[in-house]
C-alpha positions as CSV (number, residue, x, y, z in Angstrom):
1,X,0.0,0.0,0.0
2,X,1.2,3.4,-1.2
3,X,0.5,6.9,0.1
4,X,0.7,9.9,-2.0
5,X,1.4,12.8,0.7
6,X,0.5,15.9,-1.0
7,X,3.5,18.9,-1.1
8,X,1.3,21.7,0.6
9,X,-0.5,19.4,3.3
10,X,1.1,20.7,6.8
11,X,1.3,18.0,9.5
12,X,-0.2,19.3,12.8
13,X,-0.2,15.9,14.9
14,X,2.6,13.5,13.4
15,X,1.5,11.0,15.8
16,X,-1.9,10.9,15.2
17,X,-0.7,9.6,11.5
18,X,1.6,7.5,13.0
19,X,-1.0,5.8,15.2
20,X,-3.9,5.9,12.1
21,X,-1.0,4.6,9.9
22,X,0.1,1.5,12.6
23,X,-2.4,1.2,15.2
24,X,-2.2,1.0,18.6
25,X,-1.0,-2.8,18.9
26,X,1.7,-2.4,16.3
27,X,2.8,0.9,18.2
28,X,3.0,-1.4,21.2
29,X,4.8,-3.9,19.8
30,X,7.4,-1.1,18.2
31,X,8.2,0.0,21.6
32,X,8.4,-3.0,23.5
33,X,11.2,-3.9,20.4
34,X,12.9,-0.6,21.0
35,X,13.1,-1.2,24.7
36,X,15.0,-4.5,24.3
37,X,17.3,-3.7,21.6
38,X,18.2,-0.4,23.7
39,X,18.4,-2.8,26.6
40,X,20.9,-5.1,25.4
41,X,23.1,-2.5,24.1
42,X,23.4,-0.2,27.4
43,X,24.6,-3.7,29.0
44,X,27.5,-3.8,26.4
45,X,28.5,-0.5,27.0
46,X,29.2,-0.8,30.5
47,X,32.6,-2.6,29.6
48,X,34.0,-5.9,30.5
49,X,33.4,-6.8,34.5
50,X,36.8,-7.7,35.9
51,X,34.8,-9.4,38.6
52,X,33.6,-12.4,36.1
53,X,35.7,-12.0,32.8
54,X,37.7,-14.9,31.6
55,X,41.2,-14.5,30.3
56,X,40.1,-14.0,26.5
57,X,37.5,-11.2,27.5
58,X,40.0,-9.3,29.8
59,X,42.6,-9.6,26.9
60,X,39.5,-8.6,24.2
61,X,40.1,-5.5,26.5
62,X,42.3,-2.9,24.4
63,X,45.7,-2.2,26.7
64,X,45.2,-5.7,28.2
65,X,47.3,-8.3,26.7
66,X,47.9,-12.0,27.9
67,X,50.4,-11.2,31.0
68,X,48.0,-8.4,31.9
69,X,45.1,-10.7,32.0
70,X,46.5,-13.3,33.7
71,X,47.9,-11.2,36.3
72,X,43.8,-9.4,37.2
73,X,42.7,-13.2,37.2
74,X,45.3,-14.0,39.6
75,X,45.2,-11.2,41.7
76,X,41.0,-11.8,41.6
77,X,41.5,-15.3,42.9
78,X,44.1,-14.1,46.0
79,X,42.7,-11.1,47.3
80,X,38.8,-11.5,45.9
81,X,36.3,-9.6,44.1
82,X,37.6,-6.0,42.8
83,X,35.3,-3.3,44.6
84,X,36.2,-1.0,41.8
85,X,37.9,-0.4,38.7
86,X,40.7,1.5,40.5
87,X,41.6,-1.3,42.3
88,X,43.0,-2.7,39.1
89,X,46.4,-0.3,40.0
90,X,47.3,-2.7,42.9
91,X,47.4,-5.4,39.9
92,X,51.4,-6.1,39.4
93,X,52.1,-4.2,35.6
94,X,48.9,-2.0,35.7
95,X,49.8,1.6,36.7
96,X,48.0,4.6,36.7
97,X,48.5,5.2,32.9
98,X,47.2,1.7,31.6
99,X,44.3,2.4,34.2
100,X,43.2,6.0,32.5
101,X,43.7,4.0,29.0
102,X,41.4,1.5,30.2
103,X,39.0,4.2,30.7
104,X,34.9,2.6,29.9
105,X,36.7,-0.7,29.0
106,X,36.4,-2.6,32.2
107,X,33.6,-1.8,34.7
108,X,32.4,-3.5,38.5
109,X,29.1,-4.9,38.0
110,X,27.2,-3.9,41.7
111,X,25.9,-7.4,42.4
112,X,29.3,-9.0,42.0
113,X,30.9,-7.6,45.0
114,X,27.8,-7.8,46.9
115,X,27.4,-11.9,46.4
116,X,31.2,-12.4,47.3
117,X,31.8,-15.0,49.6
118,X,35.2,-15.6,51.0
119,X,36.2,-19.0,52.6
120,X,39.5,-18.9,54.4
């Protein structure tokens, strides 16, 4: 179906069309899609947890190589959970420069540190 709009019509209520043109399900449905997609992208952007990530997503991390990687997994499994990002410059090789290049990279997801459990 095609719709001729004419060059002189002025649109007062663009959603009104959009509603007459859809309906009110299909608008429905359009958000509920926009709300996932958005969804699973703000969760990428919050960087790679240091908390949970494996060897091959910390060295996915740009500035973190193989040593690097090894050496946050290592540290992680001594001392426990990181309580923030900045904790990474206690890691042996990561220094305050390497931590500012990390920048959005790596993240501290809340519920991590809060389900910690430590058995001595």
């Amino acid at each position: 179906m095609y719709y001729i709009w004419p060059k002189r019509l002025k649109l007062r209520n663009p959603e009104a069309l959009f509603l007459n043109f859809c309906g009110d399900s299909e608008m429905k449905k359009i958000f509920l899609i926009l709300v996932i997609f958005f969804g699973f992208n703000l969760s990428v952007l919050a960087g790679v947890d240091i908390n949970t990530a494996s060897q091959a997503d910390l060295e996915s991390v740009k500035g973190l190589g193989p040593v690097k990687a090894k050496a946050i997994i290592e540290y992680r499994n001594k001392y426990g959970m990181f309580k923030s990002v900045e904790e990474l410059a206690n890691v042996k090789g990561i220094g305050a420069g390497i931590l500012k290049q990390l920048g959005d990279q790596v993240s501290v997801q809340e519920g991590a540190v809060l389900t910690e459990t430590k058995v001595d």
